[in-house]
C-alpha positions in Angstrom: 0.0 0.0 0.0 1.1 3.5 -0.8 1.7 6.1 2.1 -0.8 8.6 2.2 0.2 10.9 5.0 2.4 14.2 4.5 4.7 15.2 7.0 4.4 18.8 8.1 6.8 21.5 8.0 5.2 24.4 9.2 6.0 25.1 13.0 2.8 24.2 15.5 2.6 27.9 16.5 1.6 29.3 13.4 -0.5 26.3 12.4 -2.4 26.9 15.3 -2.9 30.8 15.1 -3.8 30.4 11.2 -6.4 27.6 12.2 -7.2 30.5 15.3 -8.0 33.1 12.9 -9.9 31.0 9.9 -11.9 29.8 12.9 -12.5 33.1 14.0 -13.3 34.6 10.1 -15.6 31.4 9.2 -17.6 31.9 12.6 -17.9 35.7 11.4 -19.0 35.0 8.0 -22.0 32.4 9.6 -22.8 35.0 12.2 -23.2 37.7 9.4 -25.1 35.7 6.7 -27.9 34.6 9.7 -28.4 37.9 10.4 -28.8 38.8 6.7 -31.2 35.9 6.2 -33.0 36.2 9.5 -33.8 40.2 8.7 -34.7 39.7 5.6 -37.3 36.9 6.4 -38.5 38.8 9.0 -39.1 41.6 6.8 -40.8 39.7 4.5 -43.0 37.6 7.7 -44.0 41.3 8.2 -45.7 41.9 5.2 -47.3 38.7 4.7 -50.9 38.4 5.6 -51.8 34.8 5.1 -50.2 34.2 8.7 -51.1 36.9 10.6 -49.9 35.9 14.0 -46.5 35.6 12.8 -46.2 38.6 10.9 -48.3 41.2 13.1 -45.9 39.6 16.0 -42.6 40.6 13.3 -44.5 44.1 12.6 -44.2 44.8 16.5 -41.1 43.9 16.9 -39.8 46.3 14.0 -41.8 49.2 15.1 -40.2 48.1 18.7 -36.8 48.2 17.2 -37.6 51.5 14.8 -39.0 53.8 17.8 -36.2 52.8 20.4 -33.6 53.0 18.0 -34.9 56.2 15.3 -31.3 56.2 13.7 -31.1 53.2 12.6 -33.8 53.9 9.7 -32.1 56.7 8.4 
């Protein structure tokens, strides 16, 4: 059978702060693109009529957000 490993030469130190910082980058990409998809759901919840629970209770919490925060729809 034919070896398959590699051996390493990069020191453990920087291995471990490059694998640190993608870490840190992929979890800030996720964190970014659920808040882009969760706002823009809840947006469109908002204007949806056919459930009207869910999006009179994602209307309140938009006016909630737009009268304690009034710079944030400028």
């Amino acid at each position: 059978m034919e070896e398959k490993h590699h051996r390493v030469n990069h020191p453990i130190r920087q291995m471990m702060v490059n694998n640190f910082l993608g870490g840190i980058a992929w979890s800030f990409g996720t964190l970014i693109g659920a808040t882009i998809i969760v706002a823009v759901a809840g947006f469109l919840f908002s204007r949806i009529d056919v459930i009207p629970i869910v999006g009179t209770f994602i209307t309140n919490i938009i006016r909630f957000i737009a009268q304690n925060n009034p710079n944030l729809l400028q």
